[in-house]
N, CA, C and O atoms as a Tinker XYZ file with bonds, in Angstrom:
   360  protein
     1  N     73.079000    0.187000   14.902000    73     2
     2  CA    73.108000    1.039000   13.709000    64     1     3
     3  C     71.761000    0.957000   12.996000    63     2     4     5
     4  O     71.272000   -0.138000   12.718000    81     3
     5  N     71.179000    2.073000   12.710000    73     3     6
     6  CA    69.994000    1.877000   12.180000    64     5     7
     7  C     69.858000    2.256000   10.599000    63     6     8     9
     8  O     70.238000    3.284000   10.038000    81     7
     9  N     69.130000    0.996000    9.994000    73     7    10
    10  CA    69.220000    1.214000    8.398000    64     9    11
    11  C     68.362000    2.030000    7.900000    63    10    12    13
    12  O     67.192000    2.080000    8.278000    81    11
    13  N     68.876000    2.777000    6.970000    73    11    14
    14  CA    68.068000    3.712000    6.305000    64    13    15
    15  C     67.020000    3.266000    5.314000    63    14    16    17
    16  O     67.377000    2.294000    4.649000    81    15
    17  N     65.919000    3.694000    5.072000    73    15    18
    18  CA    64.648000    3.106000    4.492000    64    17    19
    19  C     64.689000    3.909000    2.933000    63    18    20    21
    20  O     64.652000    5.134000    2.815000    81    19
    21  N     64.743000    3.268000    2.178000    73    19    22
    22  CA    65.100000    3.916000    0.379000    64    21    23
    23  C     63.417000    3.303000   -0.048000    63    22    24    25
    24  O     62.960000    2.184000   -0.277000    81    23
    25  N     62.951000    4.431000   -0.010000    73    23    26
    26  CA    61.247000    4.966000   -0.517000    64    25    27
    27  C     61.422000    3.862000   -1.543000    63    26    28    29
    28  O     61.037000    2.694000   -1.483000    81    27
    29  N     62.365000    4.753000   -2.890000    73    27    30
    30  CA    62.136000    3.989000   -4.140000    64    29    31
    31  C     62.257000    2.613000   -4.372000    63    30    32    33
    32  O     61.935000    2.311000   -5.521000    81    31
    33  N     62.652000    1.576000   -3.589000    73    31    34
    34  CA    63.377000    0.653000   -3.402000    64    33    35
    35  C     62.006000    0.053000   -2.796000    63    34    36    37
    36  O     61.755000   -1.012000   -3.359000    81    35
    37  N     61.162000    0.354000   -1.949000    73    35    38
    38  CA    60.025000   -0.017000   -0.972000    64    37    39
    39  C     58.912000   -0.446000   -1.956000    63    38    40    41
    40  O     58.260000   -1.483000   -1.830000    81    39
    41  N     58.681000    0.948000   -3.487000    73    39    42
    42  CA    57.691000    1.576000   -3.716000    64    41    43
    43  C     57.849000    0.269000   -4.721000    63    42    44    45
    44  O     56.769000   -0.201000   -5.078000    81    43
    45  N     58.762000   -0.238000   -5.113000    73    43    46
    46  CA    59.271000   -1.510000   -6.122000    64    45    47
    47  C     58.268000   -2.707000   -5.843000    63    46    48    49
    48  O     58.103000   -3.598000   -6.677000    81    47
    49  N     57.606000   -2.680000   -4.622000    73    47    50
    50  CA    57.036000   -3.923000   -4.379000    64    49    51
    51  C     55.602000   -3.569000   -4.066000    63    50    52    53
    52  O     55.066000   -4.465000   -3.414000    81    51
    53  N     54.732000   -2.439000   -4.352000    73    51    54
    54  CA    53.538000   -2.340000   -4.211000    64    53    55
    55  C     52.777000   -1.994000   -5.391000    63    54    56    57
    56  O     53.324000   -1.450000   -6.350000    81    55
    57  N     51.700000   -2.243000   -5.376000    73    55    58
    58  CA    50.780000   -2.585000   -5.971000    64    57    59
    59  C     50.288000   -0.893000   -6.242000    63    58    60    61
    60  O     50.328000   -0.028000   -5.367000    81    59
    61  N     49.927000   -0.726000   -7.358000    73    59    62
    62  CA    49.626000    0.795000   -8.228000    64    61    63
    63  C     48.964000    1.683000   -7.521000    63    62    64    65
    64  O     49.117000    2.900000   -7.633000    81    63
    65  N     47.904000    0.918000   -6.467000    73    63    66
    66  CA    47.287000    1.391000   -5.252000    64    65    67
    67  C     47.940000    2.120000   -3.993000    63    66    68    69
    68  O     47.772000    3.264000   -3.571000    81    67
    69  N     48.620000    1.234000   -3.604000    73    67    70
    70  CA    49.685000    1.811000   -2.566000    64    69    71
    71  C     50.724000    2.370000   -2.885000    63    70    72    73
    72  O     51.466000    2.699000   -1.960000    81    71
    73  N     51.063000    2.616000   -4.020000    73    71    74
    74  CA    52.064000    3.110000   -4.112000    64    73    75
    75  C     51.488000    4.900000   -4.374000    63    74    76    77
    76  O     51.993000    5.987000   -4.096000    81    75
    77  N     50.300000    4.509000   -4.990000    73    75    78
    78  CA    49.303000    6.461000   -5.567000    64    77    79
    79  C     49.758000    6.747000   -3.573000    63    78    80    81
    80  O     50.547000    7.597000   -3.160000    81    79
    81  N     48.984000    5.770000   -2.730000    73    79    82
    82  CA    49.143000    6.388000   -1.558000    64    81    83
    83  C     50.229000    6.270000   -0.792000    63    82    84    85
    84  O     49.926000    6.263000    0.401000    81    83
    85  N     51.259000    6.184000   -0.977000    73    83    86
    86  CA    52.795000    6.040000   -0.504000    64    85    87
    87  C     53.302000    7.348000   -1.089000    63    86    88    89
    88  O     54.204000    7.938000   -0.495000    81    87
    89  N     52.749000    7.885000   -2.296000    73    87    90
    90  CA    53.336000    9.024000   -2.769000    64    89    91
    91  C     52.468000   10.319000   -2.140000    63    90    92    93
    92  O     52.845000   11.477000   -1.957000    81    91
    93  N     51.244000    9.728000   -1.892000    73    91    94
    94  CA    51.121000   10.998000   -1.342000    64    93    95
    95  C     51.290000   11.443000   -0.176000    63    94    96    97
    96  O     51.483000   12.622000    0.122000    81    95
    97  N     51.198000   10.099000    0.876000    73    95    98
    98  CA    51.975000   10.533000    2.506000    64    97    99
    99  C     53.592000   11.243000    1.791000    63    98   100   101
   100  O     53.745000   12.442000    2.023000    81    99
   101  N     54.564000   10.637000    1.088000    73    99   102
   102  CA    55.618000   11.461000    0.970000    64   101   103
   103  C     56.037000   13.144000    0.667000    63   102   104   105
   104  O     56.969000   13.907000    0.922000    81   103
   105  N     53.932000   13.196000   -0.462000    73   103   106
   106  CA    54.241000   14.724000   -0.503000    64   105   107
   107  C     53.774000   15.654000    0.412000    63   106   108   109
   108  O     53.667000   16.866000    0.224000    81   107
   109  N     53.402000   14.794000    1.780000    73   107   110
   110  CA    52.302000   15.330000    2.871000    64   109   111
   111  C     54.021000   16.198000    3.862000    63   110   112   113
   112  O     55.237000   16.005000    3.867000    81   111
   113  N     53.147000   17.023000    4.451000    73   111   114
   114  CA    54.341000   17.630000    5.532000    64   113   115
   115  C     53.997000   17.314000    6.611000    63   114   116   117
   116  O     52.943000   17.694000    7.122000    81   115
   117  N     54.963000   16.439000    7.236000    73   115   118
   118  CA    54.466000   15.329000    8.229000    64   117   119
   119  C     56.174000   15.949000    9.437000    63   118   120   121
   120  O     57.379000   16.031000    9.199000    81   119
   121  N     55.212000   16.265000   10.802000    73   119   122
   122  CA    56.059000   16.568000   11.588000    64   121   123
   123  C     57.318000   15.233000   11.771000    63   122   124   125
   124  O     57.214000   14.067000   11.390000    81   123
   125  N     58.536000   15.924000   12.514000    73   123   126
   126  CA    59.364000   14.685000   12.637000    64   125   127
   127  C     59.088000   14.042000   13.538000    63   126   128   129
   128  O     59.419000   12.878000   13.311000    81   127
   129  N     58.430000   14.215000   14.937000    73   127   130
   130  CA    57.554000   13.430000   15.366000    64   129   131
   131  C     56.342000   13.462000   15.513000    63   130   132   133
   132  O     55.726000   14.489000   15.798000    81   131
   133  N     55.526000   11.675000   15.237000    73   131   134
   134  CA    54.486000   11.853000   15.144000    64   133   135
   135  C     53.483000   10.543000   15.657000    63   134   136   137
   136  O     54.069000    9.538000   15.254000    81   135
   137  N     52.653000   10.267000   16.127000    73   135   138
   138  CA    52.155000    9.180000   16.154000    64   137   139
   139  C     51.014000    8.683000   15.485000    63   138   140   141
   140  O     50.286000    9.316000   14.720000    81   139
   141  N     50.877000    7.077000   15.955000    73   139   142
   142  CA    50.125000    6.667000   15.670000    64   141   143
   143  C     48.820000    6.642000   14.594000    63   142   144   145
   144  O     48.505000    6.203000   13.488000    81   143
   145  N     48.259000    7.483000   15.798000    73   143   146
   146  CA    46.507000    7.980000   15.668000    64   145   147
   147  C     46.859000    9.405000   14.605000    63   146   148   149
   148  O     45.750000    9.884000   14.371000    81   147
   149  N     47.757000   10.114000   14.004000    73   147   150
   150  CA    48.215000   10.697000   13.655000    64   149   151
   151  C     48.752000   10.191000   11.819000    63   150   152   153
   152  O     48.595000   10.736000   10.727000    81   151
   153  N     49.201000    9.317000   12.125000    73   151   154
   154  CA    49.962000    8.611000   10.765000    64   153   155
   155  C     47.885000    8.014000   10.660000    63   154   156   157
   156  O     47.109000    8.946000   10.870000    81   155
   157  N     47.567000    7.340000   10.518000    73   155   158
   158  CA    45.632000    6.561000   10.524000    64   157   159
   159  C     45.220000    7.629000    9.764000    63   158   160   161
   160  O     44.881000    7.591000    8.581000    81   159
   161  N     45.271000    8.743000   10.615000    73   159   162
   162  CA    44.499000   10.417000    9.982000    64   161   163
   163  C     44.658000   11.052000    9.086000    63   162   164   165
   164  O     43.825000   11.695000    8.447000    81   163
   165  N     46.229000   10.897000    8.866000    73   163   166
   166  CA    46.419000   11.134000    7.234000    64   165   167
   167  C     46.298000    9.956000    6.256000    63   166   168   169
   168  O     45.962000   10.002000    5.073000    81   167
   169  N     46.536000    9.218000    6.770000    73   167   170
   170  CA    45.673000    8.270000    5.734000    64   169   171
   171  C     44.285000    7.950000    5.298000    63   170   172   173
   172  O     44.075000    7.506000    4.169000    81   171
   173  N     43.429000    8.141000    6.070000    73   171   174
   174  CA    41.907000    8.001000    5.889000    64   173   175
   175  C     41.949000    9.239000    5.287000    63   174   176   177
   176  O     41.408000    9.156000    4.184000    81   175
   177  N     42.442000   10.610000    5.572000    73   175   178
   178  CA    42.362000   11.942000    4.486000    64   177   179
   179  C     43.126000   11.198000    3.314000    63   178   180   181
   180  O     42.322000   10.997000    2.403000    81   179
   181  N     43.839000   10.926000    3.141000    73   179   182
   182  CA    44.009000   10.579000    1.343000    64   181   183
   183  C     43.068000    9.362000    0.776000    63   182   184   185
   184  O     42.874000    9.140000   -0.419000    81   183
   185  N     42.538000    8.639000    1.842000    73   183   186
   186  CA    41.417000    7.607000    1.359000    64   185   187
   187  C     40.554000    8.360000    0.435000    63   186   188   189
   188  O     40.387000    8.498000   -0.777000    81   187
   189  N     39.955000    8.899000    1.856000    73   187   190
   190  CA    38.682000    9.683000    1.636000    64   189   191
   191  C     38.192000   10.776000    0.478000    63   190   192   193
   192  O     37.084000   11.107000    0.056000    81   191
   193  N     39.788000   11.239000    0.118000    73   191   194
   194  CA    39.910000   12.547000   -1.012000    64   193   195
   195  C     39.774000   11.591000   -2.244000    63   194   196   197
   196  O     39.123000   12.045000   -3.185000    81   195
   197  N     40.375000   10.137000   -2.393000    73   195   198
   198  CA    40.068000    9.682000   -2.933000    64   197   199
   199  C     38.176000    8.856000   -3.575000    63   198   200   201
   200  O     37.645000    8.790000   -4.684000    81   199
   201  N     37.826000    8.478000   -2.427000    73   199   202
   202  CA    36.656000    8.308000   -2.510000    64   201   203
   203  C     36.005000    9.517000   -3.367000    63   202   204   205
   204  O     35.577000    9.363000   -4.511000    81   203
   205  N     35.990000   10.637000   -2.716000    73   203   206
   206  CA    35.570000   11.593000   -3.341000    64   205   207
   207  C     35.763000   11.958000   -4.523000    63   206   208   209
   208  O     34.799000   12.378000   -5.163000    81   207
   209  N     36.958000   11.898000   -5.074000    73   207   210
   210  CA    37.165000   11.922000   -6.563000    64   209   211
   211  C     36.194000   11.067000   -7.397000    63   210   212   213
   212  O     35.356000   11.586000   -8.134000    81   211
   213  N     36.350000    9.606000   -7.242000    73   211   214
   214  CA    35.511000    8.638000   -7.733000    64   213   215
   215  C     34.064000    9.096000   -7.517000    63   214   216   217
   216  O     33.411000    8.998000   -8.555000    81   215
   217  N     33.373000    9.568000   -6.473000    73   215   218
   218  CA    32.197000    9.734000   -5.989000    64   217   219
   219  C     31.695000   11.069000   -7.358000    63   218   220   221
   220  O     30.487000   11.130000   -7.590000    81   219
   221  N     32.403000   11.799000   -7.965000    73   219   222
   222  CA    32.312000   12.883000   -8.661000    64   221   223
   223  C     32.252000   12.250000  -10.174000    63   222   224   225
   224  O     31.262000   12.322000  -10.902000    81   223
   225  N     33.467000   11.630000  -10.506000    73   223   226
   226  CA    33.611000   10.693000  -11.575000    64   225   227
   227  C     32.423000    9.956000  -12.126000    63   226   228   229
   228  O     32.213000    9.696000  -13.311000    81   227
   229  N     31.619000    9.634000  -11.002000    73   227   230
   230  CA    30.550000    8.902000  -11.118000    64   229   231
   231  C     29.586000    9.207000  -11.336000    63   230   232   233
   232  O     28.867000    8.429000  -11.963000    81   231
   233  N     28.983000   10.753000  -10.847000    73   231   234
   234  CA    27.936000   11.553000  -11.133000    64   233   235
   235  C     28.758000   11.984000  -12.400000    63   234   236   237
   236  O     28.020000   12.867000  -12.837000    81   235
   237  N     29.230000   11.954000  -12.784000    73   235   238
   238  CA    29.526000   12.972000  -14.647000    64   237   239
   239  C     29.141000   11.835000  -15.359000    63   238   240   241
   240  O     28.279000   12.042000  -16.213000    81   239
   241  N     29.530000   10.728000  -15.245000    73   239   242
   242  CA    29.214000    9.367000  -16.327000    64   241   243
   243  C     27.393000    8.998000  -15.989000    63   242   244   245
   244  O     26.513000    8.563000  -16.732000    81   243
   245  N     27.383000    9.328000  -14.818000    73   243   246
   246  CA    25.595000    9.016000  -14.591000    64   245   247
   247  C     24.937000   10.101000  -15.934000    63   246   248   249
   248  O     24.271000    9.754000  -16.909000    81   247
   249  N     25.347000   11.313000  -15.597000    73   247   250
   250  CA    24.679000   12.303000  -16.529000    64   249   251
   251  C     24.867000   12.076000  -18.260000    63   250   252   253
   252  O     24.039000   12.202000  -19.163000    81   251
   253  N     26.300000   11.694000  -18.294000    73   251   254
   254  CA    26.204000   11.213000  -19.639000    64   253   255
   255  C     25.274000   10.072000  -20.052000    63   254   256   257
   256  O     24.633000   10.112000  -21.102000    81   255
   257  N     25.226000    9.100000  -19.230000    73   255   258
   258  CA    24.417000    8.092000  -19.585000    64   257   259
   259  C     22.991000    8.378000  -19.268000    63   258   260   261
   260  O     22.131000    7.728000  -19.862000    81   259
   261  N     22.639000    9.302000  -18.375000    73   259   262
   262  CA    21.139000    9.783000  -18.613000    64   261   263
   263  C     21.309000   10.150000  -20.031000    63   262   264   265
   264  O     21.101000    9.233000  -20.825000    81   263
   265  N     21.677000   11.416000  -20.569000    73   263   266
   266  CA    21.736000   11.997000  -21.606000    64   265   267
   267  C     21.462000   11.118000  -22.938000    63   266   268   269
   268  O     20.601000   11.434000  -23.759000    81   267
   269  N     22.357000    9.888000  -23.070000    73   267   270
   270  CA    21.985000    9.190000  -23.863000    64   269   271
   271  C     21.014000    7.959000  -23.783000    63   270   272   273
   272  O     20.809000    7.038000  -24.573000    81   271
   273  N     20.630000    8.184000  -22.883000    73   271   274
   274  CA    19.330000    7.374000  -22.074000    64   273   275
   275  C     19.777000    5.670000  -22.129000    63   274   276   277
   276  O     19.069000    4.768000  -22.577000    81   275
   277  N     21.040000    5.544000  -21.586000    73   275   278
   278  CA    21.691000    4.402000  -21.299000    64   277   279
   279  C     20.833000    3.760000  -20.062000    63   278   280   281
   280  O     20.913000    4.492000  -19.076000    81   279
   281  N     20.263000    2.929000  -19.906000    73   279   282
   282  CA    19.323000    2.722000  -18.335000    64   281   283
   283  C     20.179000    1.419000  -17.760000    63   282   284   285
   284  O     20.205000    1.348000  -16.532000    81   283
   285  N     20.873000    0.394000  -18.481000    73   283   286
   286  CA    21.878000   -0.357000  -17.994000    64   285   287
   287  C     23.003000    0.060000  -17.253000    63   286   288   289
   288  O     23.531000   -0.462000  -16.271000    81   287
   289  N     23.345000    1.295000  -18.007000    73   287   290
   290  CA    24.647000    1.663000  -17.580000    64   289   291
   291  C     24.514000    2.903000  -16.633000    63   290   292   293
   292  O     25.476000    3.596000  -16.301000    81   291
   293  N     23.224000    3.110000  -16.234000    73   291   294
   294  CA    22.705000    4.032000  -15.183000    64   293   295
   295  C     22.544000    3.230000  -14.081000    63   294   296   297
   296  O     23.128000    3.561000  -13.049000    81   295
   297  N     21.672000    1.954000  -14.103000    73   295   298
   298  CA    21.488000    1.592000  -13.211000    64   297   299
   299  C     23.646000    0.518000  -12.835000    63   298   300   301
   300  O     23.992000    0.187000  -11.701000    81   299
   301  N     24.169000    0.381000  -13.573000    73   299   302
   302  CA    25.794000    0.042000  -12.950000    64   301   303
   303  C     26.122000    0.911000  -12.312000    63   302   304   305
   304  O     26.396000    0.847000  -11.114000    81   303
   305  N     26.154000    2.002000  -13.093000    73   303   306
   306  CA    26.915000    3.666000  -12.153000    64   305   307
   307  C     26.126000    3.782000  -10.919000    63   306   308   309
   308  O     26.711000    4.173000   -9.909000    81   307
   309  N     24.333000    3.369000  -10.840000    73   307   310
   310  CA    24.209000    4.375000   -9.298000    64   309   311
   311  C     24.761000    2.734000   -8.673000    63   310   312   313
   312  O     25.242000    3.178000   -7.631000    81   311
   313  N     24.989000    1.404000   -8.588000    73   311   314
   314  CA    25.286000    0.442000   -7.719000    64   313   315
   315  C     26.376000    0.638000   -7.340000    63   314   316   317
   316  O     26.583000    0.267000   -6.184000    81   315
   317  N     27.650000    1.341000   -8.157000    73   315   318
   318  CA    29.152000    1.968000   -7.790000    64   317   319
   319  C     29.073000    2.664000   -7.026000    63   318   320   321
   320  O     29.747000    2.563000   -6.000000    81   319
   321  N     27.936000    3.954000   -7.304000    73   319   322
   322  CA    28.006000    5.378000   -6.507000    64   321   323
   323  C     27.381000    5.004000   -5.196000    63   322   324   325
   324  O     27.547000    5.682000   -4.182000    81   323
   325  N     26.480000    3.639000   -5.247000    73   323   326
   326  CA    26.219000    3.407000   -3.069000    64   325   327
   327  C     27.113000    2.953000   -2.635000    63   326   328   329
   328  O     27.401000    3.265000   -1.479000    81   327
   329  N     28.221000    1.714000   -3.597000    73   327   330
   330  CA    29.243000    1.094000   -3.076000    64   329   331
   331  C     30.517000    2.015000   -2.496000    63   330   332   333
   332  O     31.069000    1.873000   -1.405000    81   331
   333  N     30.796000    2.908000   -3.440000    73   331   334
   334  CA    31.468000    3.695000   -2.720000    64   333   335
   335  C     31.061000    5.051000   -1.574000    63   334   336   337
   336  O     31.929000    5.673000   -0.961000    81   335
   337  N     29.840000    5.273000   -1.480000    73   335   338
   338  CA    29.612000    6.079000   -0.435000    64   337   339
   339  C     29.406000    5.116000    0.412000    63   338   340   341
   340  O     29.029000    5.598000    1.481000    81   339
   341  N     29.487000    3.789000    0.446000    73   339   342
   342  CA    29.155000    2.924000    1.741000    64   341   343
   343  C     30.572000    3.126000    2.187000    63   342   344   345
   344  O     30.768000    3.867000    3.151000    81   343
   345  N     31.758000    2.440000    1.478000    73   343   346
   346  CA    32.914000    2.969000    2.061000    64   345   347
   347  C     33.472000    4.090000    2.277000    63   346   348   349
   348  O     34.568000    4.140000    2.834000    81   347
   349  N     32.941000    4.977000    1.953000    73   347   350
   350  CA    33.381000    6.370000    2.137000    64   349   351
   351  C     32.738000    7.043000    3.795000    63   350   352   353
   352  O     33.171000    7.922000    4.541000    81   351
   353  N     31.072000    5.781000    3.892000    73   351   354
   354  CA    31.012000    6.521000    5.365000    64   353   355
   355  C     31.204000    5.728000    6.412000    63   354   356   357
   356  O     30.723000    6.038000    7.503000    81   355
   357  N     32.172000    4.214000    6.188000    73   355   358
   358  CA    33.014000    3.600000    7.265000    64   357   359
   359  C     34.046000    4.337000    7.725000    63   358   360
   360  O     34.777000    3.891000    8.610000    81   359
């Protein structure tokens, strides 16, 4: 007999991280069968969309802090913005 898997019940034990990405494989339309190399692919696409968000986030706060000629908090933002394009091009 095979037990049924209760999302909400799962989502109880992860961390704010996995759970943003647990919700979004759930709102993904994911054939009923599927593999592997398949389940990886949609996940590195919700990584990656993520990266990208942040990667954007980061150029708007750079410009504000040019603007107010913040040079501390220019030079934090561009050490974020290599850190995450380093992971963004693993």
């Amino acid at each position: 007999m095979e037990e049924e898997i209760n999302i909400s019940d799962f989502m109880n034990v992860l961390d704010n991280d996995d759970k943003n990405l647990l919700a979004d494989l759930e709102m993904m339309n994911m054939p009923e069968e599927y593999n592997d190399q398949e389940i990886e692919d949609y996940i590195s696409n919700i990584k990656n969309s993520s990266l990208e968000e942040q990667i954007k986030e980061i150029n708007e706060q750079l410009k504000k802090a040019a603007m107010v000629g913040d040079n501390k908090l220019q030079l934090d933002l561009t050490k974020q913005l290599i850190e995450v394009r380093r992971i963004l091009s693993n």
